[in-house]
C-alpha positions as CSV (number, residue, x, y, z in Angstrom):
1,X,5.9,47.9,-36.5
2,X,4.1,48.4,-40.1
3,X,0.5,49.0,-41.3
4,X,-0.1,45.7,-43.8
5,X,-3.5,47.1,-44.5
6,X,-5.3,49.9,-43.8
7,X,-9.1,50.5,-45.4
8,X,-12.5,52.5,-44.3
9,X,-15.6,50.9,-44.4
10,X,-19.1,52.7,-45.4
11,X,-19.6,53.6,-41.8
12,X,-16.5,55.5,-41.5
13,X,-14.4,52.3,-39.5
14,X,-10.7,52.3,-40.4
15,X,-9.9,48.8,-40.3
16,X,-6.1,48.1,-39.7
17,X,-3.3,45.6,-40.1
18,X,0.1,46.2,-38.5
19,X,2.7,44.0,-38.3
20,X,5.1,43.9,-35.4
21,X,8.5,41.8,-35.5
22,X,10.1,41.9,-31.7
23,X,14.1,42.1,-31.8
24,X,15.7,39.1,-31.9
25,X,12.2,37.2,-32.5
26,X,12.1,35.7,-36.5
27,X,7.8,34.9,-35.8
28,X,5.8,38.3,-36.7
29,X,2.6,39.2,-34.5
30,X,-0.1,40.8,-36.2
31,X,-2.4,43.4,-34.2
32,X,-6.0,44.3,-36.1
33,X,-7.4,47.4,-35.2
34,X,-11.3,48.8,-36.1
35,X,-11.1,52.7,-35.0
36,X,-13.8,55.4,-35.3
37,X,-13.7,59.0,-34.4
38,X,-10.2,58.1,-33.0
39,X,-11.2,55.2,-30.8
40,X,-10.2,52.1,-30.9
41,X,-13.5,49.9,-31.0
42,X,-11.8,46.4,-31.1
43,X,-8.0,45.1,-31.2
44,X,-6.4,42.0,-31.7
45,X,-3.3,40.5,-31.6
46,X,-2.2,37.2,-33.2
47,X,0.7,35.5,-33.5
48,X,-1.0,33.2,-36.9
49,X,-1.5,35.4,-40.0
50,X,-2.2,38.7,-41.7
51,X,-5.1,36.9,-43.1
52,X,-6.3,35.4,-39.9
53,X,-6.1,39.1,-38.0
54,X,-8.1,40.6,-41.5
55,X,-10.9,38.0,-40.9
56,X,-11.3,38.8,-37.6
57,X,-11.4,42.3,-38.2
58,X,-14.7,41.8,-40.2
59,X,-15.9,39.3,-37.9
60,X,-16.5,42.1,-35.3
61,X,-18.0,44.8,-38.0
62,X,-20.6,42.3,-39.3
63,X,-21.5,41.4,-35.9
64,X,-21.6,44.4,-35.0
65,X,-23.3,46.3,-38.0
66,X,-26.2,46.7,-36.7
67,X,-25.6,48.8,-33.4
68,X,-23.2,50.7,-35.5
69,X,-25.8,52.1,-38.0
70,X,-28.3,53.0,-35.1
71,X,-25.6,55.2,-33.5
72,X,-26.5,58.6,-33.5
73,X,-23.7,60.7,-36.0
């Protein structure tokens, strides 16, 4: 397993790409993390692309944005 991409957003999120390639599997699966404060706030694992996991990872924190800013820090 690898981290493909790793950023933080303005609100503190690390959004993450790893890449995971089973033994004796040639098809990579790709997991997309958002943590905060060391919680995992939404994960998902695809067996497509990097790009598809990345666009679902800011899928959830637009849809999201909004409770996220009216959290207390």
């Amino acid at each position: 397993m690898r981290t493909i991409y790793q950023s933080t957003d303005d609100l503190g999120h690390t959004l993450r790409a790893l890449k995971m390639i089973k033994e004796g599997h040639n098809d990579p699966v790709y997991m997309g993390l958002v943590i905060q404060d060391r919680e995992v706030l939404f994960r998902t694992r695809e067996n497509s692309s990097r790009e598809f996991v990345l666009q679902k990872i800011k899928e959830f924190v637009a849809g999201n944005a909004a409770s996220f800013e009216s959290q207390p820090a």
